[in-house]
N, C-alpha and C positions, 0 to 999 in steps of 0.2 A: 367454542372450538378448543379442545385440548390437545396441548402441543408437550409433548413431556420431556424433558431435560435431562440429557443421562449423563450427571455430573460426574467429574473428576476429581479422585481424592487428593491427588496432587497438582500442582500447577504447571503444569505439563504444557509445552511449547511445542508450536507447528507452526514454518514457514513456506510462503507460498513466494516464486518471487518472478513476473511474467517480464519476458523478453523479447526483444522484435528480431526478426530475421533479415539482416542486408545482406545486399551484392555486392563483396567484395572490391568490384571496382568502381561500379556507378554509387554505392553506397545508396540507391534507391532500397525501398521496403523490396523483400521478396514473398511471392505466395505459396512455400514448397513445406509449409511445418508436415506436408500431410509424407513427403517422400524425407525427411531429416526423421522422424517420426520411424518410418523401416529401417531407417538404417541403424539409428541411436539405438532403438528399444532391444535389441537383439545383443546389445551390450551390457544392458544395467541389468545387477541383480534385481533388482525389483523395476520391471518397466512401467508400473504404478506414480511413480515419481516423478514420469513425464505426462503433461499433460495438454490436450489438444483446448485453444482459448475460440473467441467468438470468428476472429478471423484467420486466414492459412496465411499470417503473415507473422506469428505468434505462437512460442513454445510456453510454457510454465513448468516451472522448476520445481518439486513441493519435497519438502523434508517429508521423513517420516514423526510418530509422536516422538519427542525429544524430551527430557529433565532439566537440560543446558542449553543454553543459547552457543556454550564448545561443539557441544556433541550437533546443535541443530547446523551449524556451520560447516563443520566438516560433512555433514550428508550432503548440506547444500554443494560445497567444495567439488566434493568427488562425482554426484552427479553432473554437476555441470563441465567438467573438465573432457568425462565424455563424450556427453554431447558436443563440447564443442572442439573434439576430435574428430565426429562424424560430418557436422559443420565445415573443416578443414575443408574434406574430401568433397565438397561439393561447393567451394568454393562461396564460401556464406563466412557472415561473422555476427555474434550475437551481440544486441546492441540495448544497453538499459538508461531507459531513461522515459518521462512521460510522456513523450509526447516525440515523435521525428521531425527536425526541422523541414524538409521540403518533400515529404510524400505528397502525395495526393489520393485523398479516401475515395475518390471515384475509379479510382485504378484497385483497387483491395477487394480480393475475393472470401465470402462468406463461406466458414467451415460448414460442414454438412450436419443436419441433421433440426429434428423438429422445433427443440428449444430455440435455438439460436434463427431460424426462419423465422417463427411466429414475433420472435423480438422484436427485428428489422419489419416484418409486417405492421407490427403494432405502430413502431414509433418512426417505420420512414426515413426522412429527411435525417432527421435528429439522431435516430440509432448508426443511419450510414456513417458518420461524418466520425465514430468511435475509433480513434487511432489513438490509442492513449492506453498506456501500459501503466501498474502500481505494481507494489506491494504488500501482500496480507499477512499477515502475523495472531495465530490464534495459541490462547493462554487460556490452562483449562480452568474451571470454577466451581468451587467445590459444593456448592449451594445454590439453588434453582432461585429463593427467592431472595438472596443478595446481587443477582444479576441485574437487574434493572435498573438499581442504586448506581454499580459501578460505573454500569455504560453513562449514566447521566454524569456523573463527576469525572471520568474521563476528557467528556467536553473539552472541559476548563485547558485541557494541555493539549487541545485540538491545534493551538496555531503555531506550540511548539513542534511540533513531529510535521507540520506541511513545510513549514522555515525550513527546517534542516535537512527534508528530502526534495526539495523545490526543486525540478530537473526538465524544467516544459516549456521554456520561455517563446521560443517559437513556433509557430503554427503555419504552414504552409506558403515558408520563407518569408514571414514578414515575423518581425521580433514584436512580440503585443504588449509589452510592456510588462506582463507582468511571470512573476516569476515562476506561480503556476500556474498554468492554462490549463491543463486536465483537469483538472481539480472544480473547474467552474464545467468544462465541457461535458463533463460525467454527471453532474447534477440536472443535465437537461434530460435526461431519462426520468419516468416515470415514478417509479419506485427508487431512486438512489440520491445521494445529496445525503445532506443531516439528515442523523433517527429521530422520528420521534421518542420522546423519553415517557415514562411510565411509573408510576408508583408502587405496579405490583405485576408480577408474571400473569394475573388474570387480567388485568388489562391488555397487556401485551397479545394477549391468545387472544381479546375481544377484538383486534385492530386484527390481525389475521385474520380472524376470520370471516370480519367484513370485507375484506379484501379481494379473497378467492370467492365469498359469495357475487361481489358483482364484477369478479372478471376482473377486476387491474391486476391480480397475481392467480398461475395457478399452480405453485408450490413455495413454499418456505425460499428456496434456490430464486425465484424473482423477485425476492426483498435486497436490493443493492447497496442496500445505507451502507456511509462513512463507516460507521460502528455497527456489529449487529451481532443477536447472538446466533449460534451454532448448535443448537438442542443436541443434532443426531453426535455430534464430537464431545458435546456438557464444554463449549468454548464460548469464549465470548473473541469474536474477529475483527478485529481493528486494520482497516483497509484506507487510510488516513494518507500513506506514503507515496509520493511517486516512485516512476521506476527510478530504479538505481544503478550506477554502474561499475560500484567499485565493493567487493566483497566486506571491507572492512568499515566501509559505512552501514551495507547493511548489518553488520554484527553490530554497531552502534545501535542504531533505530533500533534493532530487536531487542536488544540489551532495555533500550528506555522503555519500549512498552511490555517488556514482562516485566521489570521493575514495578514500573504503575499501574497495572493490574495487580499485581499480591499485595504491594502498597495499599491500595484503595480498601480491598476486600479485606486484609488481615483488619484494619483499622474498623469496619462497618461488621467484620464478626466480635470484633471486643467492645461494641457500643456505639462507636463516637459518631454522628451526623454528618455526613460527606456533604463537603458544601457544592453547590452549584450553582453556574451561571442563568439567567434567564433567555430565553431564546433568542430573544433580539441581539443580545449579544453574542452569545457561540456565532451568531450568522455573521456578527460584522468580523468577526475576529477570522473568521474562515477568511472574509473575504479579501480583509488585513495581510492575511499569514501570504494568498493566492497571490497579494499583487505586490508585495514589497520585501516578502522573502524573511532574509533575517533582519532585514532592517525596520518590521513591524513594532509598529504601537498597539500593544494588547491589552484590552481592560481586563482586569485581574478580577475582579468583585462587583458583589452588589450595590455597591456604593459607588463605580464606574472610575476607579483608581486606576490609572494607567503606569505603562512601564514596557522598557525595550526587551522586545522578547530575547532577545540574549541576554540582557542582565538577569531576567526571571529562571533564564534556561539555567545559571549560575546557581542559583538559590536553590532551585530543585533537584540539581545533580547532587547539592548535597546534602538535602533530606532525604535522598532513596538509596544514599552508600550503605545504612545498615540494612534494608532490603536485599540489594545488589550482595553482600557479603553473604545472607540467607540462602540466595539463588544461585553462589559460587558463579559470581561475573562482575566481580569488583573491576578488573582491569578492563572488560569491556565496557562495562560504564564509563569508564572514565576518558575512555576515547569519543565520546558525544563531543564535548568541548571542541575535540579537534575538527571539528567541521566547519564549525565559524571562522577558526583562524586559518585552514586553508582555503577556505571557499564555499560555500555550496554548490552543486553541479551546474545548477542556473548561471552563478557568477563564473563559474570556470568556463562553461558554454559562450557566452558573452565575451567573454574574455578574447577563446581562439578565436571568435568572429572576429573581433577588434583588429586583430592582429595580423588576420588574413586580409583584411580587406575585404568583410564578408563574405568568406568562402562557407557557405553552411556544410560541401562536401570534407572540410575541413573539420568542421565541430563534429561530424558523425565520426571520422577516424580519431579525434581526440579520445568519445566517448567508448567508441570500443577499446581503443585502446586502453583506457583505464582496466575495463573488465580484466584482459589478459592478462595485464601484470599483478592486477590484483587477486589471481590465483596463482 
């Protein structure tokens, strides 16, 4: 099957960032994206930018193609500020984070239309229980067959980017211990979890197209991996992040993953052998990063060398500063650090629980509130 790749000559930046919709006072999920959706889109220059997700409990945010992760922020800024103007007027507030401490998925109504039916047909039990919001960040890539090199050596900083967006601790009022739960619950879908990795783009199109030959996929759009790539954009999309809830984290995150994407690629168009982990490991490290947050042990190599993923996260921030200086996002880089030292959202989340006396209606107003002030 030929799958053709319509690369980008530059490294071109595209953020995705999906939101849940509460009520105001109950702070329960609401199912109205489809009436926030009439009223928003009648605002924005581009109503393209809004986007309808799996369930009507769910807006998505999406830049337009950006050069900077400046430029890609301020779209994200200005579009969400709208929305959640029109939000206001309907007594809603937009709420980021991975996962809602106490909805319940059997009260959540299914957006319309065939994709998203045939899903929940397909997987049931396991599709319904999807309450769980991320982050996608696509980095273009200038060359069809360095694509499949990067995705695999990205891996390796798989458990750094779940650490620092970890925002899912709870799961239908009970805290699971760990500090992302999406992150595991999105893997139970069929097609999503870790990519497989590949040697070469005809590999890649051979796994496609045994795919949609026997029916587990029937377009490119139901390949859910972590990592994956984006032919029809020439991106490669790193979906690694939980939801978020405070603007200037995501310019962090996004900051780190264009960094290690142009990182990876410049380095693998001048020669050099991108090293990578073996499978068994990206998997424990995943599962590392899911339950322990920042306070993970990540094996670094092939040789099964370990180290606290915030000391590595140190070392890395400052191998991608001449990057970061390339991509004119020095100072957002530089704010990744700041997330350890004030918290991740999982710790902050945890935290207002502690403090309420497990009020979880308490950690949902925490987390919006972050959003707000953070525009």
């Amino acid at each position: 099957m030929r799958i053709d790749f319509h690369a980008s000559p530059t490294p071109t930046l595209g953020v995705e960032w999906e939101l849940a919709l509460v009520d105001r006072s109950s702070r329960d999920l609401v199912n109205c994206a489809a009436d926030l959706f009439a009223s928003a889109s009648g605002r924005l220059d581009d109503p393209g930018k809004l986007h309808k997700e799996l369930l009507r409990n769910t807006v998505e945010i999406v830049s337009g193609v950006c050069t900077t992760v400046a430029e890609a922020m301020d779209d994200l800024r200005a579009t969400t500020a709208t929305v959640l103007g029109a939000a206001d007027e309907m007594d809603l507030d937009l709420f980021g984070a991975g996962t809602h401490p106490f909805a319940k998925w059997s009260d959540q109504h299914l957006t319309e239309g065939p994709r998203y039916e045939e899903l929940i047909n397909r997987t049931q039990w396991w599709g319904r229980q999807m309450l769980i919001w991320g982050v996608h960040v696509h980095v273009g890539m200038p060359e069809r067959d360095r694509v499949m090199a990067v995705l695999a050596s990205l891996l390796d900083t798989y458990p750094h980017l779940l650490a620092l967006s970890a925002s899912s601790p709870v799961w239908a009022g009970q805290d699971t211990g760990y500090a992302s739960n999406r992150a595991l619950m999105f893997q139970q879908l069929p097609t999503a979890g870790l990519p497989f990795t590949f040697d070469t783009w005809e590999q890649f199109e051979e796994c496609i197209g045994d795919q949609m030959t026997t029916g587990v996929i029937e377009s490119l759009h139901d390949v859910r991996w972590d990592i994956r790539p984006s032919p029809h954009l020439g991106t490669l999309e790193h979906r690694v992040c939980d939801g978020v809830s405070d603007l200037g984290e995501l310019t962090a995150l996004t900051a780190l993953v264009h960094c290690l994407v142009v990182d990876l690629d410049t380095r693998l168009a001048a020669g050099e052998h991108l090293a990578t982990l073996p499978p068994w490991h990206v998997q424990e490290n995943k599962w590392r990063a899911a339950r322990y947050g920042l306070d993970a042990i990540v094996i670094l190599d092939t040789k099964s060398r370990e180290r606290l993923v915030t000391d590595d996260l140190d070392d890395l921030l400052e191998r991608l500063e001449p990057v970061a200086r390339r991509l004119d996002c020095e100072s957002e880089l530089r704010t990744v650090a700041d997330i350890p030292r004030r918290g991740a959202s999982y710790q902050r989340q945890r935290q207002v629980a502690h403090e309420s006396g497990g009020d979880l209606v308490a950690v949902v107003d925490s987390v919006v509130s972050e959003l707000r002030e953070s525009l």
